[in-house]
N, CA and C of each residue as an Amber inpcrd file, in Angstrom:
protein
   390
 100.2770000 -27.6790000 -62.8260000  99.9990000 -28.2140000 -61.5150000
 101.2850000 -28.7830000 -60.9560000 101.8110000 -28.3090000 -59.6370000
 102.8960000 -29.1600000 -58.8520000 102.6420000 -30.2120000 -58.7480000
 103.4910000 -30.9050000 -58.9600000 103.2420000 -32.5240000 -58.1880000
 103.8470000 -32.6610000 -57.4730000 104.3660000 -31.8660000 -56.6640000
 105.4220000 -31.8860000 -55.2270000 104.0900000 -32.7030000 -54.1280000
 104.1050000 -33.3650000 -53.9470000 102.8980000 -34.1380000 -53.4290000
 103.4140000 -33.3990000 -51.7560000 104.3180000 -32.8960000 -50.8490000
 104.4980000 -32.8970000 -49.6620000 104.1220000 -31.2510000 -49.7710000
 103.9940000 -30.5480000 -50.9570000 103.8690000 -29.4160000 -50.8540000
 102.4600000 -29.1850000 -51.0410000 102.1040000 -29.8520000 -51.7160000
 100.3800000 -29.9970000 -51.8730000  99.8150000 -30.0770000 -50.9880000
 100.2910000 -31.1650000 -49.9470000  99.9410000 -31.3610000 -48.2950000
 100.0010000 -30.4130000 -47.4630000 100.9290000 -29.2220000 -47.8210000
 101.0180000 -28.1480000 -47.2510000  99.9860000 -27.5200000 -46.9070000
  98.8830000 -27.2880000 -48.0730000  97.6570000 -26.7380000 -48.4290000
  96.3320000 -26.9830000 -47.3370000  96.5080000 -28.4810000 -46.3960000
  95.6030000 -29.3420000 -46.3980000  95.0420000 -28.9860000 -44.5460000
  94.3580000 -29.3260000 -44.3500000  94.3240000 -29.4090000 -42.5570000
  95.1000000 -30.8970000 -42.5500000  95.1100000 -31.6240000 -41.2680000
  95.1660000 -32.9070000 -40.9190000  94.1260000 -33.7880000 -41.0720000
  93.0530000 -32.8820000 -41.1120000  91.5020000 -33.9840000 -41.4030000
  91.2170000 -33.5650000 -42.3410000  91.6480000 -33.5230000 -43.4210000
  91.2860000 -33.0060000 -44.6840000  90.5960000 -34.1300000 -45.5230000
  89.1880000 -33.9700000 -45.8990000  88.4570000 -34.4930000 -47.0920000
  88.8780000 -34.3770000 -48.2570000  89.2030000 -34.8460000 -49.0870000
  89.1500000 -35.2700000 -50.6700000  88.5810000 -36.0110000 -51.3590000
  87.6830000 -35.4470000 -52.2280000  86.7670000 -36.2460000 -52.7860000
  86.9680000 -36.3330000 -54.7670000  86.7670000 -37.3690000 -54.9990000
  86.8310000 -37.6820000 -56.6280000  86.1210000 -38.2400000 -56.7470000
  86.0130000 -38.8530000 -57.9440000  85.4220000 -40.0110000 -58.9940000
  86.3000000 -41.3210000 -58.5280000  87.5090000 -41.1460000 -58.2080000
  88.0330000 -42.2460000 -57.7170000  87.9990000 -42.5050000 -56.2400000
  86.9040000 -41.8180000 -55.5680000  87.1070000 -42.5760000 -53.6950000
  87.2200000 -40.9670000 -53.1130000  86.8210000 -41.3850000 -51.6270000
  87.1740000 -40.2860000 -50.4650000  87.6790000 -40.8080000 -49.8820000
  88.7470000 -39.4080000 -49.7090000  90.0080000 -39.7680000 -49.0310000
  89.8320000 -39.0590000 -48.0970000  89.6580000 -39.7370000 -46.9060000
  89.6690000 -38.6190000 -45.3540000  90.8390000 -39.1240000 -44.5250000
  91.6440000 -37.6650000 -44.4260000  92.6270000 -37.7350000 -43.5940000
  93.9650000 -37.4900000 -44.4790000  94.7320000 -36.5820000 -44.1490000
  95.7500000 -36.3200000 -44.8200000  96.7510000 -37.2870000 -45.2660000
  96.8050000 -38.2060000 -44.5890000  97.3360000 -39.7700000 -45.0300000
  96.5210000 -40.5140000 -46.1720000  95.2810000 -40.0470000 -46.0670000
  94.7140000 -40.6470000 -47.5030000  94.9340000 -39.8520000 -48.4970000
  95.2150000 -38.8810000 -48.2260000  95.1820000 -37.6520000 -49.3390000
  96.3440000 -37.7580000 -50.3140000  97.4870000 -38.0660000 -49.0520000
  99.0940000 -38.6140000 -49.7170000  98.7480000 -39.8980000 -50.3270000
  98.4280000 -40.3570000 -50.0660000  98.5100000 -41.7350000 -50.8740000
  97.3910000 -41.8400000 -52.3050000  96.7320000 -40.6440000 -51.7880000
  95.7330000 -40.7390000 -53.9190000  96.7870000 -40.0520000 -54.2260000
  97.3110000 -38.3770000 -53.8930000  98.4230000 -37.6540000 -54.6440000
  99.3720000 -38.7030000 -55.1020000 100.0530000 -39.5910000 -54.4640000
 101.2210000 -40.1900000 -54.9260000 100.7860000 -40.9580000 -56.1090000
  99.5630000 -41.5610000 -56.1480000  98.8620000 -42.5810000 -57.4200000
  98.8830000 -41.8190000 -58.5100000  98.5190000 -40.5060000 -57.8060000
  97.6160000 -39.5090000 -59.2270000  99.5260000 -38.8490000 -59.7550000
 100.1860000 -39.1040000 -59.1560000 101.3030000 -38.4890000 -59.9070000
 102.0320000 -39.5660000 -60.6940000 101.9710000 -40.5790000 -60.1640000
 102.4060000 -41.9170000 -61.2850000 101.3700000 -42.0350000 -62.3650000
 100.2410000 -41.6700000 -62.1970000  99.3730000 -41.9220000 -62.9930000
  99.2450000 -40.9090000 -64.6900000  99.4430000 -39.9510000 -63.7000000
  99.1240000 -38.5090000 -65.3170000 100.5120000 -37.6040000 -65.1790000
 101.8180000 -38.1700000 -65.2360000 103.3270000 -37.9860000 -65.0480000
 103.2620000 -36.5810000 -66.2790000 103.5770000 -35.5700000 -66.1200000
 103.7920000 -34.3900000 -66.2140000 101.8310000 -33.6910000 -66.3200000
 101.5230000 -33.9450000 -65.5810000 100.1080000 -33.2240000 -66.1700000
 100.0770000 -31.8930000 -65.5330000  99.1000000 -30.8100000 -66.1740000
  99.2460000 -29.4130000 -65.9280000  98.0060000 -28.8330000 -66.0790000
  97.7120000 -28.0560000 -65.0800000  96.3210000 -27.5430000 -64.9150000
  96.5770000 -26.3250000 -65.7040000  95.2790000 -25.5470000 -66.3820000
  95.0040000 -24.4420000 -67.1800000  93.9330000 -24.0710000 -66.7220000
  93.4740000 -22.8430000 -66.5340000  92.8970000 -22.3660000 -65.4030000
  91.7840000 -21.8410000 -66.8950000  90.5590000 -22.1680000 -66.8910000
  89.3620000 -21.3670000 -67.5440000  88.1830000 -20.9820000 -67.1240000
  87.6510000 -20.4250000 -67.7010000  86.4560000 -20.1610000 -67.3620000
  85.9530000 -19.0420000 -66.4320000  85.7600000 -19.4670000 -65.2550000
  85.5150000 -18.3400000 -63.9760000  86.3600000 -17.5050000 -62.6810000
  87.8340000 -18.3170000 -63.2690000  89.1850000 -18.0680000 -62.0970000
  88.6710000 -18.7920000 -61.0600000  88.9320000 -17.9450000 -59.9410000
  88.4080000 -18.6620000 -58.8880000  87.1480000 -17.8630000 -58.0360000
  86.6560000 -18.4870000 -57.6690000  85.2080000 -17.7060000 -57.0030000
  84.8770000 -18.0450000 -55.8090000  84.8660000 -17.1840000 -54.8430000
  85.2260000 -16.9610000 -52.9940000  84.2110000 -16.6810000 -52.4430000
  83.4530000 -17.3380000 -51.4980000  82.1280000 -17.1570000 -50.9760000
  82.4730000 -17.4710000 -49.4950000  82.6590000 -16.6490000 -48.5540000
  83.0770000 -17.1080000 -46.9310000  84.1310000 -17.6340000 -47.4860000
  84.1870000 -19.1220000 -46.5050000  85.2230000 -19.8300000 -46.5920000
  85.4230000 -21.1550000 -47.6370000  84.4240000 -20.8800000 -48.7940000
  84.3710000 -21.7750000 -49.7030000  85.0720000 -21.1800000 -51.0990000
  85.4440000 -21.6960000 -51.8970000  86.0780000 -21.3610000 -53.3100000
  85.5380000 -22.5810000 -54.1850000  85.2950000 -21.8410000 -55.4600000
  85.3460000 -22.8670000 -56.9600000  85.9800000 -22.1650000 -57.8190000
  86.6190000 -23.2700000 -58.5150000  87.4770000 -23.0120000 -59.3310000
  87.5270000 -23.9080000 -60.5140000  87.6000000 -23.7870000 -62.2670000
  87.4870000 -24.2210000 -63.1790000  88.6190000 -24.2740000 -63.8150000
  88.7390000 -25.5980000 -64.2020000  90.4240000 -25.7910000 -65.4260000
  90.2600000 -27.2090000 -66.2970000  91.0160000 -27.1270000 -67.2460000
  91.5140000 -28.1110000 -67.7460000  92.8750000 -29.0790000 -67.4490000
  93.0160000 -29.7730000 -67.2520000  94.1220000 -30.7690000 -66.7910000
  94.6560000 -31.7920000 -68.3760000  95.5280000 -30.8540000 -68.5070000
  96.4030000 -32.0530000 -69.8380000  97.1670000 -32.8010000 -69.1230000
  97.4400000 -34.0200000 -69.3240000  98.2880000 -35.3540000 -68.9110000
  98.5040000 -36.0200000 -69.9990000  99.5380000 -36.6780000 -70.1570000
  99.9430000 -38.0270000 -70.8930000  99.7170000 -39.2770000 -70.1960000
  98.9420000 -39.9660000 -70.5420000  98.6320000 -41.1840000 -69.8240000
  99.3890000 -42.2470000 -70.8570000 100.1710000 -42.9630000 -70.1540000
 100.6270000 -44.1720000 -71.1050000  99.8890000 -44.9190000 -71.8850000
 100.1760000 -44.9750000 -73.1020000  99.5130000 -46.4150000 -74.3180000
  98.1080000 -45.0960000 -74.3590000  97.8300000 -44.0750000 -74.1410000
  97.0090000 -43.4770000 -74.2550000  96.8570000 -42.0150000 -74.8450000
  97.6180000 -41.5230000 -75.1750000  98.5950000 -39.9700000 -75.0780000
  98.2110000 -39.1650000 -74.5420000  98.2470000 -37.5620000 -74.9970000
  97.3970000 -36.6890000 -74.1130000  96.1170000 -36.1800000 -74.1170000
  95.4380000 -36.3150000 -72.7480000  94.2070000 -35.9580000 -72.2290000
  93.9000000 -34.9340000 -71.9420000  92.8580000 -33.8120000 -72.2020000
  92.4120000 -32.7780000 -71.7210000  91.5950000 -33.1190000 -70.9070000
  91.5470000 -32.7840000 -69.6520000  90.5270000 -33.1110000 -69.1480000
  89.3450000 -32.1280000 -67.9930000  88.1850000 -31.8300000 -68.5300000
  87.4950000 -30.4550000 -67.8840000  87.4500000 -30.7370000 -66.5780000
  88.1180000 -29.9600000 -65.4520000  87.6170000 -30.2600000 -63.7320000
  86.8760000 -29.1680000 -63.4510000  86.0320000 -29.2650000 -62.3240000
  85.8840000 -28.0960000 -61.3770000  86.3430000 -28.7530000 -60.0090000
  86.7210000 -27.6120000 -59.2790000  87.1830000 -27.5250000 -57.8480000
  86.1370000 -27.1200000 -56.6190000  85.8870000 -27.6970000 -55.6170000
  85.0480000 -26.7140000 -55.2060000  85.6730000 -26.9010000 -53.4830000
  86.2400000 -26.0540000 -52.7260000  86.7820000 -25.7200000 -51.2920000
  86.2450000 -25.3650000 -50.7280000  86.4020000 -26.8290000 -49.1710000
  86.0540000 -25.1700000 -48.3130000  87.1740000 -25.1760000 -47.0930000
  87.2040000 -23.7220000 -46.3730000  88.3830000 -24.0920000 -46.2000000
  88.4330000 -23.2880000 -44.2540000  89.2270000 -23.9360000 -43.4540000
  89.2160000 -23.9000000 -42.1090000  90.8780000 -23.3160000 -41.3830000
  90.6670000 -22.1330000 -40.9230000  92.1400000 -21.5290000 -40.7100000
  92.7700000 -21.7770000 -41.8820000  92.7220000 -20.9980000 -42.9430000
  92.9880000 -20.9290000 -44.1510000  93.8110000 -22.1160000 -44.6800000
  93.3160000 -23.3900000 -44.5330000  93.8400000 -24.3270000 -45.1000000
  92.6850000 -25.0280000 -45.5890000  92.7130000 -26.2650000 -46.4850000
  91.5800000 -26.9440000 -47.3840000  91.1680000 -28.0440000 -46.5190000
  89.7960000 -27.4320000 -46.1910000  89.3160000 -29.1010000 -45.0150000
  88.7630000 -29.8240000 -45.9380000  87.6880000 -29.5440000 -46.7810000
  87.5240000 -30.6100000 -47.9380000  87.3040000 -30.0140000 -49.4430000
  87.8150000 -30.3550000 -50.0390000  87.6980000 -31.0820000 -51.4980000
  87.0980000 -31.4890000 -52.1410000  86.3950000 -31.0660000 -53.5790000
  85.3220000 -32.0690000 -54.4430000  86.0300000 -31.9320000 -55.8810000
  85.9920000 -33.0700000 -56.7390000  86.9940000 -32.6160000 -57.6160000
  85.9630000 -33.4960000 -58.5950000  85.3340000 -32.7010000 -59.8280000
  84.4390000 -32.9240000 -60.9920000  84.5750000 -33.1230000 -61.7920000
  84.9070000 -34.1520000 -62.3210000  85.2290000 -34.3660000 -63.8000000
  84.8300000 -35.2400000 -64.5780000  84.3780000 -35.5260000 -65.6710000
  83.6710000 -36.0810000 -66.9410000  84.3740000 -37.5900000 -67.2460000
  84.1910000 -38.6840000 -66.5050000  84.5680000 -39.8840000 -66.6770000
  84.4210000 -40.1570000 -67.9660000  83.3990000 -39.5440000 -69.1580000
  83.4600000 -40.4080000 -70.1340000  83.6710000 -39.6430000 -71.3170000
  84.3580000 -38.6170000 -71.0000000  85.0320000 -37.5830000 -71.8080000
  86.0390000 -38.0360000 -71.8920000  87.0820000 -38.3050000 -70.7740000
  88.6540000 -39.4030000 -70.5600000  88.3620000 -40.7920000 -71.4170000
  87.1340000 -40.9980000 -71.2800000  86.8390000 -42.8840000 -71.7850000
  86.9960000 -42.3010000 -73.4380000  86.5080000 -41.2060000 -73.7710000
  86.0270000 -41.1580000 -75.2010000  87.6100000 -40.9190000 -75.6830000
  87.9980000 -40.1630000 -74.9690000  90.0510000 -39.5270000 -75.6750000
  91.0100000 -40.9140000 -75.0380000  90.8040000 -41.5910000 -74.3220000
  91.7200000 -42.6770000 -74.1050000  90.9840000 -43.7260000 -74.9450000
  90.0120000 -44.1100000 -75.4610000  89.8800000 -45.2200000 -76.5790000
  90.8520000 -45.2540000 -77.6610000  91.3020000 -46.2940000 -77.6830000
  92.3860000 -46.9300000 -79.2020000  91.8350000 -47.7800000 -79.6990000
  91.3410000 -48.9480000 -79.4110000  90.9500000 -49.9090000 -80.4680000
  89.8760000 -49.7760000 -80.6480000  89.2380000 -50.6050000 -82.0580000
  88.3400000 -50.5640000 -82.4230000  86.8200000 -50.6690000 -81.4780000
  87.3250000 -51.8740000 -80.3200000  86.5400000 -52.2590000 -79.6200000
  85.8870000 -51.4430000 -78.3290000  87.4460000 -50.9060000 -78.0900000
  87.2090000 -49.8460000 -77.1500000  86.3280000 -48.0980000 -77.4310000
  86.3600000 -48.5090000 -78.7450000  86.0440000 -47.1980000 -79.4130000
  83.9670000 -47.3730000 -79.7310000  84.1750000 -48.5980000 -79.6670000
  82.5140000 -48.6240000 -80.4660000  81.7860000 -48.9940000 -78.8680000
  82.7260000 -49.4890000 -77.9710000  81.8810000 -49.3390000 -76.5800000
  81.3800000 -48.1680000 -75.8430000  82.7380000 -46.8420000 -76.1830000
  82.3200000 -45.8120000 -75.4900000  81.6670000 -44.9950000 -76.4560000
  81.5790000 -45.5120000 -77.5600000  80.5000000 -44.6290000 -78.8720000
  79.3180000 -45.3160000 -78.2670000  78.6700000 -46.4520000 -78.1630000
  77.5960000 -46.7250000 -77.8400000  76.8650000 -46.4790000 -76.7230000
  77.8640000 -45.7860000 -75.2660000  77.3040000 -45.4920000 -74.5350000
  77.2060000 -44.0690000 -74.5730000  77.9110000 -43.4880000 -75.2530000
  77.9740000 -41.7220000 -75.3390000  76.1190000 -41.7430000 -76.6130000
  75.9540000 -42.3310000 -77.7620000  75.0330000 -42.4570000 -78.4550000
  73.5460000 -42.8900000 -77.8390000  73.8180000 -44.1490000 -76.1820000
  72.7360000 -44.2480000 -75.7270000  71.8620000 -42.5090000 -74.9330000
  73.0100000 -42.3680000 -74.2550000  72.5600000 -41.0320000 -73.4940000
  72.1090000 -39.9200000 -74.6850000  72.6850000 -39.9910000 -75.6940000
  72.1220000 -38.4660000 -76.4260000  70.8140000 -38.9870000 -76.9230000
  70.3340000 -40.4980000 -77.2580000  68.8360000 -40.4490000 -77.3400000
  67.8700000 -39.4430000 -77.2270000  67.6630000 -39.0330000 -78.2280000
  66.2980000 -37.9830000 -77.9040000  66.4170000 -36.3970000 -77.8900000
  68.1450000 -36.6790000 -77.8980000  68.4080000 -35.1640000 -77.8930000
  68.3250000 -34.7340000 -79.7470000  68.2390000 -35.4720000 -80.4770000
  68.2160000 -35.4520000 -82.0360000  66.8710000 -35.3620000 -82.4710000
């Protein structure tokens, strides 16, 4: 994945939606300012493209990958996304970006404490599946 954050913008309309787990960002000025977080944040991270490539319906696309990053005091994260576009004079008006908050919680735990919190909530949800 580039992290050229002005080239990424390239991609975008001016009213461009972006949506995460961390906030919607409407407006290409919000968009720069999560890119700039998300590049201090997961400093060399790299998308790997699996699963379905990309898949084109009109003017919508999804797309499936993994995202490795090194997160500090944390090391590296795999982390499963999906993508899903849609897109206006071939640029990205909005954005949905899917990913497993407690898949990251389970691979960024180090201590003991941190480890038996996100075991106990990963153990509450499988209830019943045993």
């Amino acid at each position: 994945m580039s992290k050229n954050v002005e080239m990424l913008l390239s991609f975008l309309t001016e009213d461009a939606i972006w949506v995460t787990a961390m906030g919607t960002f409407r407006s290409k000025e919000d968009v720069r300012r999560y890119f700039a977080w998300d590049v201090k944040a997961t400093p060399g991270a790299k998308l790997r493209e699996t699963g379905v490539g990309i898949v084109v319906k009109g003017n919508k696309a999804f797309s499936e990958a993994v995202e490795e990053c090194t997160m500090p005091d944390h090391g590296i994260l795999e982390i499963p996304l999906m993508f899903v576009f849609e897109f206006s004079n071939d640029k990205i008006q909005q954005a949905r970006v899917y990913y497993d908050r407690l898949s990251i919680a389970k691979q960024a735990a180090k201590g003991w404490m941190e480890k038996r919190a996100v075991g106990g909530i990963i153990n509450a949800m499988k209830k019943g599946l045993r």
